[in-house]
C-alpha positions in Angstrom: 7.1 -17.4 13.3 8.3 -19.5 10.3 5.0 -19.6 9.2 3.6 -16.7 9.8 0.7 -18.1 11.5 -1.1 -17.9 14.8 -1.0 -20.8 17.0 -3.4 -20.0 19.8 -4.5 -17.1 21.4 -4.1 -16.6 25.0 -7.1 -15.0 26.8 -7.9 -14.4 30.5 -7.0 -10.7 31.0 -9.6 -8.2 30.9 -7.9 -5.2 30.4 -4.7 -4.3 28.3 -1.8 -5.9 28.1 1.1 -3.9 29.7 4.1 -6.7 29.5 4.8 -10.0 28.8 8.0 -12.6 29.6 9.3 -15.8 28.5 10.6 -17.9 31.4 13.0 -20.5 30.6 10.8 -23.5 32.0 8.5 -23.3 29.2 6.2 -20.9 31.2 4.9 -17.4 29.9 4.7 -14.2 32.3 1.7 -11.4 31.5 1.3 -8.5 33.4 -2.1 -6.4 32.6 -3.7 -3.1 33.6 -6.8 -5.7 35.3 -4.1 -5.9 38.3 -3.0 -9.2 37.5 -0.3 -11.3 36.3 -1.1 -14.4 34.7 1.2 -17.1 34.4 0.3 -20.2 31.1 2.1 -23.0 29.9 3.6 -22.1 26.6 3.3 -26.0 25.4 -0.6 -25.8 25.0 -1.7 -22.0 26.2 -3.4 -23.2 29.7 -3.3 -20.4 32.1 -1.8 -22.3 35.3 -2.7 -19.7 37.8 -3.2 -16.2 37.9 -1.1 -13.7 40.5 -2.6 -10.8 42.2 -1.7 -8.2 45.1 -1.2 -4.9 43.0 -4.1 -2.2 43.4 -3.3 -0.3 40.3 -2.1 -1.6 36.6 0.3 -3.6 36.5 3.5 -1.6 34.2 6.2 -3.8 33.9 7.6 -7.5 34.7 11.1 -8.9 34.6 12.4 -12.6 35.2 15.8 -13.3 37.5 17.0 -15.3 34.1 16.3 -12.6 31.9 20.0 -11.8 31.4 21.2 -15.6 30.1 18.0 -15.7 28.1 18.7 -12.7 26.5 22.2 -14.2 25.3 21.3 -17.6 24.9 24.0 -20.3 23.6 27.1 -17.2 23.9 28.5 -16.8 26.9 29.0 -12.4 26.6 32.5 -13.3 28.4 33.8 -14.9 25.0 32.7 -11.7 23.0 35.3 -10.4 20.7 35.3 -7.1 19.3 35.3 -8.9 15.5 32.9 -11.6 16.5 33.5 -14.9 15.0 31.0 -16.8 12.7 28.9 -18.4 13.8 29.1 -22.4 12.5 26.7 -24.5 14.9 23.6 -25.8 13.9 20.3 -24.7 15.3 20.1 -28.1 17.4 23.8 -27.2 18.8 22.5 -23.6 19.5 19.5 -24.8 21.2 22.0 -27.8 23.7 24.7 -24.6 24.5 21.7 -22.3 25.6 20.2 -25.0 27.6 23.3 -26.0 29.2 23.5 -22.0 30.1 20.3 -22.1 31.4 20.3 -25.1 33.5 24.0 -23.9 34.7 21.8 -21.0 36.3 19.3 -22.8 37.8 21.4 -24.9 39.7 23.3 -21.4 41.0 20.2 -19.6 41.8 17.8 -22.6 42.2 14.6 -21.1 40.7 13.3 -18.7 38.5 12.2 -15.4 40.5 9.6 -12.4 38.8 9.1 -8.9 39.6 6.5 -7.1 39.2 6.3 -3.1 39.2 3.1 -1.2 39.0 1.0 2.0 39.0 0.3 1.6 42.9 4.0 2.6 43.5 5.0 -0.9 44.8 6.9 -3.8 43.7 6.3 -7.5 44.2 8.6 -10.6 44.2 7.3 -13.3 42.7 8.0 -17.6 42.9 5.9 -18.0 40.0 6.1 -21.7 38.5 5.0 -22.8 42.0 3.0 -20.0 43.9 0.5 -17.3 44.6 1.7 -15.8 46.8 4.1 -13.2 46.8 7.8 -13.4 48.5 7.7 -9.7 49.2 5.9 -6.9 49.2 8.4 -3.6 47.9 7.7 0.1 49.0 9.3 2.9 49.2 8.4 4.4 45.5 6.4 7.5 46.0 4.7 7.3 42.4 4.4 4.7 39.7 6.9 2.3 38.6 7.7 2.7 35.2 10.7 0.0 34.6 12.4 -3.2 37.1 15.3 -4.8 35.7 16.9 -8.0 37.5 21.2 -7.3 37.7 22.8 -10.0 35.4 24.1 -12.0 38.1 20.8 -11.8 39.6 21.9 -10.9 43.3 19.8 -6.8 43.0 16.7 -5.5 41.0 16.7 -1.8 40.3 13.6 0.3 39.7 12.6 3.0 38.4 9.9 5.8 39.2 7.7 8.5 38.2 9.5 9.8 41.8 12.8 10.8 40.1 14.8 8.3 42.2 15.9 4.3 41.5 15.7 2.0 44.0 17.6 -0.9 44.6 16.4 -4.0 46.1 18.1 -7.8 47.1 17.1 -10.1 44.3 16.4 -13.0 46.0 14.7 -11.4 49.4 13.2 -7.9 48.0 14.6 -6.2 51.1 15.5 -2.5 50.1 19.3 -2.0 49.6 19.6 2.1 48.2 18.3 4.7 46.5 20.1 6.3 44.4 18.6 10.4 43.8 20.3 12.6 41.2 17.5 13.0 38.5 15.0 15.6 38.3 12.2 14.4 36.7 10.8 10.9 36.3 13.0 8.3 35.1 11.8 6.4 32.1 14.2 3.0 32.0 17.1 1.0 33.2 20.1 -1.1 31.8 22.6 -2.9 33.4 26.2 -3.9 32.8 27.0 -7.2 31.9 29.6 -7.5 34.7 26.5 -6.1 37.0 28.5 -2.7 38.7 27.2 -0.6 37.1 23.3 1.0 35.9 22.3 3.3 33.6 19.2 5.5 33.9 17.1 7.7 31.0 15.3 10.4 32.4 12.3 12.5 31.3 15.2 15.3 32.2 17.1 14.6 28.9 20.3 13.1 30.7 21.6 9.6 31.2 23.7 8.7 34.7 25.7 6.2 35.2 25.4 4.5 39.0 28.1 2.2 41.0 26.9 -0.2 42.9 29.8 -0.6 45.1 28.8 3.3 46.3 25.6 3.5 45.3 26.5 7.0 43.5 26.1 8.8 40.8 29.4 7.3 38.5 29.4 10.0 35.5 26.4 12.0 34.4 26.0 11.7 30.5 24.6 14.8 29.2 23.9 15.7 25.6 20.4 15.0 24.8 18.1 17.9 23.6 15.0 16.3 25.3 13.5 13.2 27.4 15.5 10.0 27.4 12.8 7.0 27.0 14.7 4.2 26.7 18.3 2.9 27.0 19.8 -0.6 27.0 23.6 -1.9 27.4 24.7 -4.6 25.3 25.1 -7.9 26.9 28.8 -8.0 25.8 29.6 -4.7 28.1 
């Protein structure tokens, strides 16, 4: 990036390129509408193995560790409405978001994918050491357009071309709720940081807001004069 340059170019797929994820172990996640998710080795672009089990494209991926990637060296539980400035060097930066990281890992124990397709399933994913999958999700009765890990890693929500969000245990993949209150497809998710609360855009121009301690509608947020394609929360709630 500080050079502007291309390093290497990663090739394998043989179709597009639908999504692509950063682990934290130095490994990189593609998803591709050839069925497939390839996992390389960021250090020197070797492809390490390659997943497969979908029967359609492959839309969308998302990592367990997603959430302290995301926010690195600051802990979101520190955030201040006037945030300070920021006086570390890159190395310190780099040491804090490591020590983040590894914190994680030693709570969850390894890094977990999902993987949502066109086939209207779901599959969980031990990628750094496996093929196979940990589970098999169904339930979806049309594509998958968006999967989203919570923050504290403990559900994955998903989102379909169905109208409904699903959500699933994030370490087994066993089903946990649906949650129906759209009425057309539902383009994307976002989660709060404190992970009790989801936010949905739908194709039918609204936003809701779902507990998880009910799994119910929360508050319906109206307003939009058309579809809703994409919504995020920021990691500081």
């Amino acid at each position: 990036v500080a050079l502007g340059q291309c390093i290497r170019n990663l090739t394998s797929h043989t179709a597009c390129v639908t999504s692509v994820r950063w682990g934290g172990t130095g490994l990189v996640y593609s998803a591709s509408q050839d069925r497939t998710i390839k996992v390389w080795r960021a250090q020197d672009g070797v492809l390490c193995r390659t997943l497969q089990g979908h029967g359609h494209w492959v839309n969308v991926l998302a990592l367990n560790t997603d959430y302290v990637m995301r926010t690195g060296a600051f802990d979101p539980k520190d955030a201040k409405i006037v945030p300070d400035e920021v006086k570390e060097a890159g190395p310190k930066i780099k040491e804090l978001a490591e020590k983040r990281y590894k914190s994680v890992m030693d709570a969850v124990g390894e890094e977990l994918l999902v993987s949502g397709s066109d086939d209207f399933t779901m599959f969980l994913w031990k990628p750094e050491k496996e093929k196979k999958s940990v589970a098999r999700m169904t339930g979806h009765q049309q594509l998958v357009n968006d999967v989203k890990f919570s923050p504290d890693m403990r559900l994955i929500a998903s989102a379909s071309f169905d109208k409904s969000i699903r959500i699933w245990c994030g370490k087994t993949g066993k089903f946990r709720a649906v949650l129906r209150g759209h009425v057309q497809s539902v383009y994307q998710l976002a989660w709060a940081a404190d992970s009790r609360l989801l936010v949905s855009g739908s194709a039918d121009s609204t936003l809701k807001l779902w507990s998880m301690e009910t799994s119910k509608l929360h508050t319906d947020l109206p307003g939009h004069g058309d579809e809703v394609y994409t919504v995020d929360w920021s990691p500081d709630g």
